[in-house]
FIRO-688744 format. One record per residue: x, y, z of N, C-alpha, C in turn; residue number from 1. Coordinates in pm, whole numbers, plus 50000, padded with zeros to 5 digits. Layout:
! FIRO-688744
(sevo (X; Y; Z); (X; Y; Z); (X; Y; Z); NUM),
...
This chain:
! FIRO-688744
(sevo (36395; 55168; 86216); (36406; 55282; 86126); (36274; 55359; 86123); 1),
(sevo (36269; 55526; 86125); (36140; 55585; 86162); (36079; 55551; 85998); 2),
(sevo (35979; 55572; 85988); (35867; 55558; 85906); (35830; 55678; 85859); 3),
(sevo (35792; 55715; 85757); (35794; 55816; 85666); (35623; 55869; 85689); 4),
(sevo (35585; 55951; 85777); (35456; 55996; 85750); (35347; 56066; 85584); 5),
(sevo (35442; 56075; 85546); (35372; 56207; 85439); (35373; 56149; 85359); 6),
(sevo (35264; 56175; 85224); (35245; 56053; 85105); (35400; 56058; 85017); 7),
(sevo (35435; 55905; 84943); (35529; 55895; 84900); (35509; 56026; 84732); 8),
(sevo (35647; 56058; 84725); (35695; 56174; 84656); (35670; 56119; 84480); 9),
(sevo (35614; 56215; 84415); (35598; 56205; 84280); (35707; 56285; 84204); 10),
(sevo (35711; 56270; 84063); (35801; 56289; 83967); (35803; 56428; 84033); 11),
(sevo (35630; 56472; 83982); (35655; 56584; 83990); (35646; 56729; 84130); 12),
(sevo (35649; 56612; 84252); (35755; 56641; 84351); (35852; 56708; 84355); 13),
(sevo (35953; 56585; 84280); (36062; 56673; 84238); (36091; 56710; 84123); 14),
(sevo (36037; 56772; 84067); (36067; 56882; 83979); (36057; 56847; 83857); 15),
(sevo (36012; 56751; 83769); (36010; 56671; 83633); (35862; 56670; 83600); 16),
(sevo (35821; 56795; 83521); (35698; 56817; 83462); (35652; 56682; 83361); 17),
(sevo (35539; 56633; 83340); (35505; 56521; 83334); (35496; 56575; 83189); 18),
(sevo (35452; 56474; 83082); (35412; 56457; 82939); (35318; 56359; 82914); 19),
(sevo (35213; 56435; 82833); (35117; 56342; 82742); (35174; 56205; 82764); 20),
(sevo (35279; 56152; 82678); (35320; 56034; 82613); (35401; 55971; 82753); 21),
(sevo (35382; 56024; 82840); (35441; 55959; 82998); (35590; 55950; 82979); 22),
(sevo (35605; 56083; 82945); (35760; 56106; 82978); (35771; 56173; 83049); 23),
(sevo (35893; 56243; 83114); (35857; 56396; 83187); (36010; 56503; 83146); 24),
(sevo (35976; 56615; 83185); (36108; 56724; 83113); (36157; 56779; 83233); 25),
(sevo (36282; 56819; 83303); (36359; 56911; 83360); (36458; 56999; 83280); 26),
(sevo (36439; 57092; 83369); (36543; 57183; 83285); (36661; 57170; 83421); 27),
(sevo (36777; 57094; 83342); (36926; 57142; 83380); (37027; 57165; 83340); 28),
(sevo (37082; 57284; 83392); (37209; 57322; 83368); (37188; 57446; 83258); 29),
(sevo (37026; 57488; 83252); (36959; 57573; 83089); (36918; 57495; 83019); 30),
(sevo (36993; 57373; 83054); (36920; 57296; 82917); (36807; 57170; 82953); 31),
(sevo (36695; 57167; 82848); (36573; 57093; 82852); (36636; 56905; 82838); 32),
(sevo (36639; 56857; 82984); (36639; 56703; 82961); (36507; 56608; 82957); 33),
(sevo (36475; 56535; 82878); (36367; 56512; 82817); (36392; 56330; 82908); 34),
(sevo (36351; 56252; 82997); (36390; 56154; 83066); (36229; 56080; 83056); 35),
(sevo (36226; 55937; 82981); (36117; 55813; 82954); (36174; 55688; 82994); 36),
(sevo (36053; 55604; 83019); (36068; 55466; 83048); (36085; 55431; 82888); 37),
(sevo (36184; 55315; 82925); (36285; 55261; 82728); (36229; 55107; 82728); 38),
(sevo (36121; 55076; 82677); (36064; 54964; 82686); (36081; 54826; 82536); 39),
(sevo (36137; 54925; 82445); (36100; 54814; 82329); (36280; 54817; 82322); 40),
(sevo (36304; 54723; 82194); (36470; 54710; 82145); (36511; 54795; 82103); 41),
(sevo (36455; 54846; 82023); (36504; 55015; 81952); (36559; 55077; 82027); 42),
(sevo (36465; 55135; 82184); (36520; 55194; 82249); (36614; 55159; 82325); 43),
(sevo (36655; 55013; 82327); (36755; 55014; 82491); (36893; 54974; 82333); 44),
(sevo (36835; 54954; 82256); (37000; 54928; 82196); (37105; 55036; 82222); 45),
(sevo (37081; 55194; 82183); (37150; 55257; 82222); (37249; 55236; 82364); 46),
(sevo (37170; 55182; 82490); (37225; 55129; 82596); (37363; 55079; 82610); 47),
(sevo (37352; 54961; 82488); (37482; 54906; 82473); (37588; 54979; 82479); 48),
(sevo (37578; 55051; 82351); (37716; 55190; 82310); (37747; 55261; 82437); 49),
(sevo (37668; 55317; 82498); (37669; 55375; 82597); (37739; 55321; 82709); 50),
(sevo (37734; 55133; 82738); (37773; 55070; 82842); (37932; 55046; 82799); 51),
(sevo (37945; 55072; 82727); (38082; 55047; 82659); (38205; 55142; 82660); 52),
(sevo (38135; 55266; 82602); (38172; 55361; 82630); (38235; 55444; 82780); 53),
(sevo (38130; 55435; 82848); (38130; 55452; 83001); (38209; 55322; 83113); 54),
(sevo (38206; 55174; 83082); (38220; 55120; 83171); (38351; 55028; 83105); 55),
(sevo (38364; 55025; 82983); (38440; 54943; 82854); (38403; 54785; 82941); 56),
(sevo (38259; 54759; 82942); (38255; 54615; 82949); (38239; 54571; 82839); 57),
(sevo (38313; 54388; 82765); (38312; 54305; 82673); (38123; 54256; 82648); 58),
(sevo (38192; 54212; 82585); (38015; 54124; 82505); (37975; 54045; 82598); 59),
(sevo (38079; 53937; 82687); (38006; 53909; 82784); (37955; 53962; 82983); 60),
(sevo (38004; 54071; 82927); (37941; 54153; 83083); (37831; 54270; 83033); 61),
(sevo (37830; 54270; 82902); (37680; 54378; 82880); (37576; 54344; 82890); 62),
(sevo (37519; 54423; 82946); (37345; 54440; 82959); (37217; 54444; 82838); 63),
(sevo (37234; 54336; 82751); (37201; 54342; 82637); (37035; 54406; 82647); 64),
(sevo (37066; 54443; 82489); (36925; 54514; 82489); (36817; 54370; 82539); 65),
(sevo (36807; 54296; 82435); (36714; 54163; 82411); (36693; 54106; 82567); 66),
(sevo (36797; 54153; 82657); (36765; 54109; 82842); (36676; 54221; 82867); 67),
(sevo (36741; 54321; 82840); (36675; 54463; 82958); (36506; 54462; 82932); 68),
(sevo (36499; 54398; 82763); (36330; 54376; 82747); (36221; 54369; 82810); 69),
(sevo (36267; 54290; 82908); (36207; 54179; 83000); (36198; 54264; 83166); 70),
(sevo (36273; 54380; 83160); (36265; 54498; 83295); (36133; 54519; 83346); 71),
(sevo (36087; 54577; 83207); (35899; 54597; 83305); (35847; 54512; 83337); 72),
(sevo (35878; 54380; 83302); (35758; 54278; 83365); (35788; 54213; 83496); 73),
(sevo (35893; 54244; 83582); (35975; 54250; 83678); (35914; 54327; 83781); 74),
(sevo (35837; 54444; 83734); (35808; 54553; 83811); (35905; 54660; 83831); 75),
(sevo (35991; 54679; 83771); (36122; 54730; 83742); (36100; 54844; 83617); 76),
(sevo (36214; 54964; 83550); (36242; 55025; 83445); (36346; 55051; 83417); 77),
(sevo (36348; 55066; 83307); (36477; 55102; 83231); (36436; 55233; 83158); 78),
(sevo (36499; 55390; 83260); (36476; 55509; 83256); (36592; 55562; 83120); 79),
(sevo (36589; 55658; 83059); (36674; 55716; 82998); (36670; 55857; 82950); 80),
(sevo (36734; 55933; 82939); (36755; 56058; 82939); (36819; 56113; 82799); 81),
(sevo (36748; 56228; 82725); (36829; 56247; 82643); (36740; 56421; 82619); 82),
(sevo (36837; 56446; 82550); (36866; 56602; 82514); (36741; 56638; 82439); 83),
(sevo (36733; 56797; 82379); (36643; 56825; 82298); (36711; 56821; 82197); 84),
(sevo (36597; 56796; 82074); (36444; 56759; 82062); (36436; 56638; 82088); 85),
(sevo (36326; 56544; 82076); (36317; 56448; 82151); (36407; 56359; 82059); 86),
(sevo (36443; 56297; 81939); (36517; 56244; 81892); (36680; 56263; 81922); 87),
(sevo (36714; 56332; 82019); (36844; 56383; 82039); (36883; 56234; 82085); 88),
(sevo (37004; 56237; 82093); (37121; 56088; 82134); (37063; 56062; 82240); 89),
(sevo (37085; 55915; 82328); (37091; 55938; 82453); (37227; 56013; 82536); 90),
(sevo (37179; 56064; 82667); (37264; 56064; 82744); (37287; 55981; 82888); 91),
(sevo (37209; 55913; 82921); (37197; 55859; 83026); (37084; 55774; 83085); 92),
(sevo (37111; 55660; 83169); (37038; 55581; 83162); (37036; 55538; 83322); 93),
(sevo (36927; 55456; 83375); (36941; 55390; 83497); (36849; 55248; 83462); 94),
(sevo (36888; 55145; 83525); (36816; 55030; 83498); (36800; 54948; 83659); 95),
(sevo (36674; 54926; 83680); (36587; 54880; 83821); (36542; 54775; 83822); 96),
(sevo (36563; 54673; 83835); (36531; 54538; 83801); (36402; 54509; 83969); 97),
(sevo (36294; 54501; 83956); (36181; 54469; 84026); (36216; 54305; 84042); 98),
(sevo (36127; 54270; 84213); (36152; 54157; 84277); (36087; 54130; 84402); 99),
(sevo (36138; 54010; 84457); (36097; 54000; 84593); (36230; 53916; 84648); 100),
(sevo (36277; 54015; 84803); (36352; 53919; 84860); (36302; 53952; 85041); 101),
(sevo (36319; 53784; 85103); (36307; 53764; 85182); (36136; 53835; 85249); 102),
(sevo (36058; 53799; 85079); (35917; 53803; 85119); (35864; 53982; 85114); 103),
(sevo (35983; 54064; 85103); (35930; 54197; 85110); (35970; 54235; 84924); 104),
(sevo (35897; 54339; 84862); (35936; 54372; 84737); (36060; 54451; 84716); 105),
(sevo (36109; 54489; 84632); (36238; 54567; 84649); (36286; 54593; 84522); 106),
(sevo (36358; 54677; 84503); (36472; 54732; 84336); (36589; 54703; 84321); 107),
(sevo (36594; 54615; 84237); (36782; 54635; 84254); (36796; 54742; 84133); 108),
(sevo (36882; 54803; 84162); (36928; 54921; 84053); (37065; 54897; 84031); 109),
(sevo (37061; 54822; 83888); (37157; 54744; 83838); (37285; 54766; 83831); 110),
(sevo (37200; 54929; 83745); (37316; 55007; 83655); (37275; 55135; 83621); 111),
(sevo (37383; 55241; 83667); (37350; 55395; 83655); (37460; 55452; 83596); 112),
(sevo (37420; 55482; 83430); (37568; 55538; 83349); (37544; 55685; 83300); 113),
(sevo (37608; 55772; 83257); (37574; 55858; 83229); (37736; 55914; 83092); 114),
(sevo (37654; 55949; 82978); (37762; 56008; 82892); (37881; 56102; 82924); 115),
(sevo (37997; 56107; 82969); (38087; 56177; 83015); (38133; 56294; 82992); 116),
(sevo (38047; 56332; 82853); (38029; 56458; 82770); (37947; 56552; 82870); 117),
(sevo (37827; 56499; 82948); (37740; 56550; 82993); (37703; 56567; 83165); 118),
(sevo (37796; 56524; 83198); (37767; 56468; 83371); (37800; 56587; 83456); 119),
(sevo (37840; 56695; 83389); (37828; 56871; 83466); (37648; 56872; 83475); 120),
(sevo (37581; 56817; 83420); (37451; 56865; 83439); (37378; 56799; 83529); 121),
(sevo (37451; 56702; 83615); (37373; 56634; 83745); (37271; 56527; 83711); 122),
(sevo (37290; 56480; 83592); (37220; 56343; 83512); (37196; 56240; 83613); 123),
(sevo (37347; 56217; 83695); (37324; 56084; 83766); (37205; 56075; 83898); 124),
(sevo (37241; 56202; 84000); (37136; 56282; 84063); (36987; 56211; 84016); 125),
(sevo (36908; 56284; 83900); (36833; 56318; 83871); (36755; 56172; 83827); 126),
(sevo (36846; 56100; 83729); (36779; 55948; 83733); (36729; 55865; 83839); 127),
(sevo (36844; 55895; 83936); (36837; 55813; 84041); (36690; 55883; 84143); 128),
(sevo (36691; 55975; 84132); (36561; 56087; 84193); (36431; 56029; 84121); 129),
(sevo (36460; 56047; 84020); (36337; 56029; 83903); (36271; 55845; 83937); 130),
(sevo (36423; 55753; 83972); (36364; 55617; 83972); (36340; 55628; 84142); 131),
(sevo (36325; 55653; 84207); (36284; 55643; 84345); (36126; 55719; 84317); 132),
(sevo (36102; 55796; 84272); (35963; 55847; 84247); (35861; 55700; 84193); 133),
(sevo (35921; 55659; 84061); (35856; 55592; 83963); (35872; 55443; 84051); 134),
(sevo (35988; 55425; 84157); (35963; 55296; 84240); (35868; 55288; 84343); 135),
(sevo (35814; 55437; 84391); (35738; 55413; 84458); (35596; 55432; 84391); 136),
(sevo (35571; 55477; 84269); (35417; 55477; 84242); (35400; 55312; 84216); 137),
(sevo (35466; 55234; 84183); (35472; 55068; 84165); (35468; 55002; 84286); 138),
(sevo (35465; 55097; 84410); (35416; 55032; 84552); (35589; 54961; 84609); 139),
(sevo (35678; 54996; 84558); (35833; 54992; 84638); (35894; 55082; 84678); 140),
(sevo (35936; 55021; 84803); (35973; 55126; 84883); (36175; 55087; 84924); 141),
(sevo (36187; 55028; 84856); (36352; 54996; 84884); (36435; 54971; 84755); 142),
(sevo (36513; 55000; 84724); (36632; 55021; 84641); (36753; 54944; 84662); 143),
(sevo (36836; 54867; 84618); (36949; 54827; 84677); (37063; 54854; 84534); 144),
(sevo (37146; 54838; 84541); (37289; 54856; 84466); (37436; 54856; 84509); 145),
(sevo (37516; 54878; 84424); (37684; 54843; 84481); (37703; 54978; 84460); 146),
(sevo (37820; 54999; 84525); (37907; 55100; 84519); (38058; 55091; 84448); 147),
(sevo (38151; 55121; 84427); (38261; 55097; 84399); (38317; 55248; 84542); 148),
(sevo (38384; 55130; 84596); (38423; 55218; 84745); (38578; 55321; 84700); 149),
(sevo (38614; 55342; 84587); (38733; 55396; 84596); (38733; 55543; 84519); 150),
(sevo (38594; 55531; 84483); (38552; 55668; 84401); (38472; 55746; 84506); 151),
(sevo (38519; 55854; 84547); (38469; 55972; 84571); (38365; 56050; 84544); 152),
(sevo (38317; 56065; 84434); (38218; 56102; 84338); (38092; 55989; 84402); 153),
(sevo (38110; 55841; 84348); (38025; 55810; 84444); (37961; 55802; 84542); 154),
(sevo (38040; 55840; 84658); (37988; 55841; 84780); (37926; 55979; 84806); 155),
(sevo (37960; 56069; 84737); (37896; 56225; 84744); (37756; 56190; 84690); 156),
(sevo (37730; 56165; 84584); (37644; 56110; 84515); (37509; 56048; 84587); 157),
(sevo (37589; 55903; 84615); (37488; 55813; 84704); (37476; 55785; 84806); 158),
(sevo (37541; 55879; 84898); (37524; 55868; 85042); (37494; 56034; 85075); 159),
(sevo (37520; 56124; 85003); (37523; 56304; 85128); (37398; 56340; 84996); 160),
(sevo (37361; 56289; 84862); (37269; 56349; 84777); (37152; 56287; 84815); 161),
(sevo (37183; 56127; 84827); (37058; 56072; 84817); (37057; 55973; 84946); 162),
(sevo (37144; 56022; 85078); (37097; 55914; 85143); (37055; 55760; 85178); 163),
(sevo (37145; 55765; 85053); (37112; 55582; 85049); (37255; 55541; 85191); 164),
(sevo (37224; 55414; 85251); (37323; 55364; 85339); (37397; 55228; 85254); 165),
(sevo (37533; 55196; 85300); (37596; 55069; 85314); (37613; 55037; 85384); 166),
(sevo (37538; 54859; 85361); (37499; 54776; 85467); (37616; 54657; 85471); 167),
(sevo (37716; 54629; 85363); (37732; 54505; 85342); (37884; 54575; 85216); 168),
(sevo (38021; 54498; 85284); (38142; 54525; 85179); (38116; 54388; 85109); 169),
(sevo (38134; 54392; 84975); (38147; 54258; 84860); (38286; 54255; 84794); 170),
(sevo (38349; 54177; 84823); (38474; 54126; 84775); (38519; 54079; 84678); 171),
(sevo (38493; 54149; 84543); (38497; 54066; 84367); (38404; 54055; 84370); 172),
(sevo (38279; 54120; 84345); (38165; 54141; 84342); (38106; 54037; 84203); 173),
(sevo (38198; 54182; 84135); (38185; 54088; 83961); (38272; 54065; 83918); 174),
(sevo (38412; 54009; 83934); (38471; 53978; 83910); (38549; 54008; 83811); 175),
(sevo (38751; 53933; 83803); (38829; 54076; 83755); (38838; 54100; 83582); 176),
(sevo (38782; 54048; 83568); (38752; 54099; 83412); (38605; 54205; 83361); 177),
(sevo (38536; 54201; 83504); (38459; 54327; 83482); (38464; 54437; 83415); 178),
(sevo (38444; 54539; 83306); (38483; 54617; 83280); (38687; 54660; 83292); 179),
(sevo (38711; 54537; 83227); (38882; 54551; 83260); (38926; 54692; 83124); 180),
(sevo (38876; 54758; 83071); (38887; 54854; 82999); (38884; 55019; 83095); 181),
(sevo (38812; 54996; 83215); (38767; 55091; 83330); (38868; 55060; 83466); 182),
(sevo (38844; 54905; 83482); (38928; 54901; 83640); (39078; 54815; 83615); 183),
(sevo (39138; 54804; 83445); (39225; 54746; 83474); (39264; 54570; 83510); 184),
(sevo (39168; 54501; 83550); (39187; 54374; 83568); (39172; 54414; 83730); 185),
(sevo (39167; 54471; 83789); (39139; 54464; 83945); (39032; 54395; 84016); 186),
(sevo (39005; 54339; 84120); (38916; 54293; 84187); (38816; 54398; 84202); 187),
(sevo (38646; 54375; 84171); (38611; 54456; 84167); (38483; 54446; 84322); 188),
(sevo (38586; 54498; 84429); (38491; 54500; 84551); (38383; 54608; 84536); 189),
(sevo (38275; 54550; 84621); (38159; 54699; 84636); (38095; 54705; 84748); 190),
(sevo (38054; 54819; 84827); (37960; 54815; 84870); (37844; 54841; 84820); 191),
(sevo (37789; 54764; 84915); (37581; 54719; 84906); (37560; 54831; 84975); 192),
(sevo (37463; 54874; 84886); (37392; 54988; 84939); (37209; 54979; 84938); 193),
(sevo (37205; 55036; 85081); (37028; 55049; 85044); (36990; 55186; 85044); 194),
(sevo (36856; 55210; 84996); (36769; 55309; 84982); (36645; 55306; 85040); 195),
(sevo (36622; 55327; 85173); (36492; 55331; 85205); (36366; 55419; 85183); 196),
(sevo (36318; 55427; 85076); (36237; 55548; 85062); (36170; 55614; 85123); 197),
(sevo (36109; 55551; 85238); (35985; 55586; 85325); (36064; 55641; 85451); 198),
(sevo (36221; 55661; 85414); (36330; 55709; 85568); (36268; 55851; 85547); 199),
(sevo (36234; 55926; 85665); (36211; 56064; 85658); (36337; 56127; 85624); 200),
(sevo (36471; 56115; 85651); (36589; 56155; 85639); (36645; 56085; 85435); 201),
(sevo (36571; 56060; 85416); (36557; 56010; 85248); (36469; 56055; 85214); 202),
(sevo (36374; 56100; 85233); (36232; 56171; 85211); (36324; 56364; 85182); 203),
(sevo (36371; 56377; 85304); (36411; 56509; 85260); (36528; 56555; 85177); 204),
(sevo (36660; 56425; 85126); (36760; 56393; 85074); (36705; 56460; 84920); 205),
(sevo (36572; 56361; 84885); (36523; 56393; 84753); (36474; 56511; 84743); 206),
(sevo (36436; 56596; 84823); (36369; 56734; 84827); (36487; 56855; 84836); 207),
(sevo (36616; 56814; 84842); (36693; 56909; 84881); (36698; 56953; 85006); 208),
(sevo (36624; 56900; 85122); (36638; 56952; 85272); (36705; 56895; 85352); 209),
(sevo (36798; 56769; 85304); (36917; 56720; 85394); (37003; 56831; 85445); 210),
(sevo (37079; 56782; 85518); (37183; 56877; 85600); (37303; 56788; 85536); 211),
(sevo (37445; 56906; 85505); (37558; 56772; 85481); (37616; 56745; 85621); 212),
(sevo (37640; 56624; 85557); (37733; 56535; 85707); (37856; 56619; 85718); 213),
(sevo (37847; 56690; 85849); (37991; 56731; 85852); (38085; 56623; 85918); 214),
(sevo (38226; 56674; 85971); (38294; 56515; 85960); (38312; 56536; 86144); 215),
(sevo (38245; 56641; 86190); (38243; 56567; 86344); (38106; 56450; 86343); 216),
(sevo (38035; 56460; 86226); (37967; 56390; 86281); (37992; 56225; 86257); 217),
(sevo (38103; 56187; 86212); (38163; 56061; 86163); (38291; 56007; 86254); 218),
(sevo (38354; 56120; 86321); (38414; 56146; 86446); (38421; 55983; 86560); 219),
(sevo (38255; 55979; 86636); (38273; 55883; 86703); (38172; 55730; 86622); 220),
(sevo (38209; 55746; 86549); (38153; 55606; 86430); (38304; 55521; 86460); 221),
(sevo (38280; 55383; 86491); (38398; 55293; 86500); (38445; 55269; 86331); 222),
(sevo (38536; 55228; 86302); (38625; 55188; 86178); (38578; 55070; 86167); 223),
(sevo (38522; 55041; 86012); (38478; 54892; 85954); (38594; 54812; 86011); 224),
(sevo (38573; 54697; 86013); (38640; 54584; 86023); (38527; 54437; 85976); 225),
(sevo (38543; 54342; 85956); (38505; 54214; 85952); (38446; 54219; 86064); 226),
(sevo (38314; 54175; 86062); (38195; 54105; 86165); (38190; 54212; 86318); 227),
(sevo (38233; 54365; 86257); (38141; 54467; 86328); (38021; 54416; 86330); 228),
(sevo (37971; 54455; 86439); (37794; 54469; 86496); (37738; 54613; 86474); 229),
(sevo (37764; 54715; 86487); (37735; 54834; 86533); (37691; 54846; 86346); 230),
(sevo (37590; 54926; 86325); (37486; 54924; 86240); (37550; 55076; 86126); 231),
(sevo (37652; 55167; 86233); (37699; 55220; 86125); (37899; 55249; 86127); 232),
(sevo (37906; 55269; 86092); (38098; 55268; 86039); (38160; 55360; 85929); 233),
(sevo (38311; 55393; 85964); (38361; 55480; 85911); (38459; 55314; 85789); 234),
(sevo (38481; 55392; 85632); (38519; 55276; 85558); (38654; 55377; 85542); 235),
């Protein structure tokens, strides 16, 4: 994979004017989104409502505040977004759990929700932008996460916005009582997805200078199957 020449991209790179109190502000959609790292209980409780709301997971599949606590010391954040003035509700959240696998550092990015009232304003975009900035001033350069392969929205999202790839289909990932308020009791398969930050072709994803995939170019890509070799595939 080519290697990213040019220094890794700051907040305010892309476009999120910084604050005194180490928050930073974009304006979308007209309106001022005000987006901080959520470090104490106060702040991630809101989280809950929010995970509930958005995903209808039970008491035992939430992301409790009293866990997410424990995010920064991981090397990880728990980002969140909310309206003006700064006391406004939340609207949206992303959570990055910091690590090491197989000896290199890396993000898992747990969980990316956003209030359903509000998601015309490109919230999900923008977190996910905002935590690739803030993963790399912490010296990481990789991202990983699931997909849910049957939504559309996702794959626009995290593959033609932000260039992330899937490496890997998961079969009941989390199993069928996951959010059974959202998927019904269904098996909840995903694809694994990575984010290489330092990809020049991810480098320009976040800047707005990707090109979209048109669909000749998916054309001669072979069809997934079980224990393909070939590094990329049509799902």
């Amino acid at each position: 994979m080519p290697e990213l020449t040019e220094p890794p991209l700051t907040p305010a790179d892309l476009g999120f004017s910084p604050r005194d109190d180490g928050s930073w502000r974009k304006s979308l959609g007209g309106q001022t989104v005000s987006f901080r790292p959520l470090r104490r209980i106060a702040e991630l409780l809101p989280l809950e409502a929010l995970q509930r709301q958005i995903f209808g997971v039970s008491e035992h599949d939430l992301a409790a505040a009293s866990l997410l606590v424990s995010v920064p010391e991981t090397g990880g954040e728990v980002i969140g977004a909310f309206g003006a003035p700064d006391d406004a509700p939340l609207l949206g959240f992303v959570i990055g759990w910091g690590g090491y696998y197989q000896r290199r550092p890396r993000l898992v990015s747990d969980m990316l929700g956003v209030d359903p009232r509000h998601r015309n304003l490109g919230l999900g975009a923008e977190l996910k932008r905002l935590q690739a900035a803030v993963t790399l001033a912490a010296g990481i350069s990789e991202i990983v996460w699931t997909v849910d392969p049957l939504r559309a929205s996702n794959a626009w999202l995290n593959h033609e916005k932000l260039g992330a790839i899937a490496d890997r289909y998961q079969e009941n990932r989390y199993g069928e009582t996951f959010g059974a308020g959202l998927y019904g009791g269904l098996p909840t398969d995903r694809l694994h997805v990575s984010w290489h930050l330092h990809d020049p072709r991810v480098h320009d994803r976040l800047l707005g200078r990707g090109q979209p995939t048109a669909t000749t170019d998916l054309q001669s890509l072979p069809s997934y199957h079980p224990g393909l070799v070939e590094p990329r595939a049509t799902v």
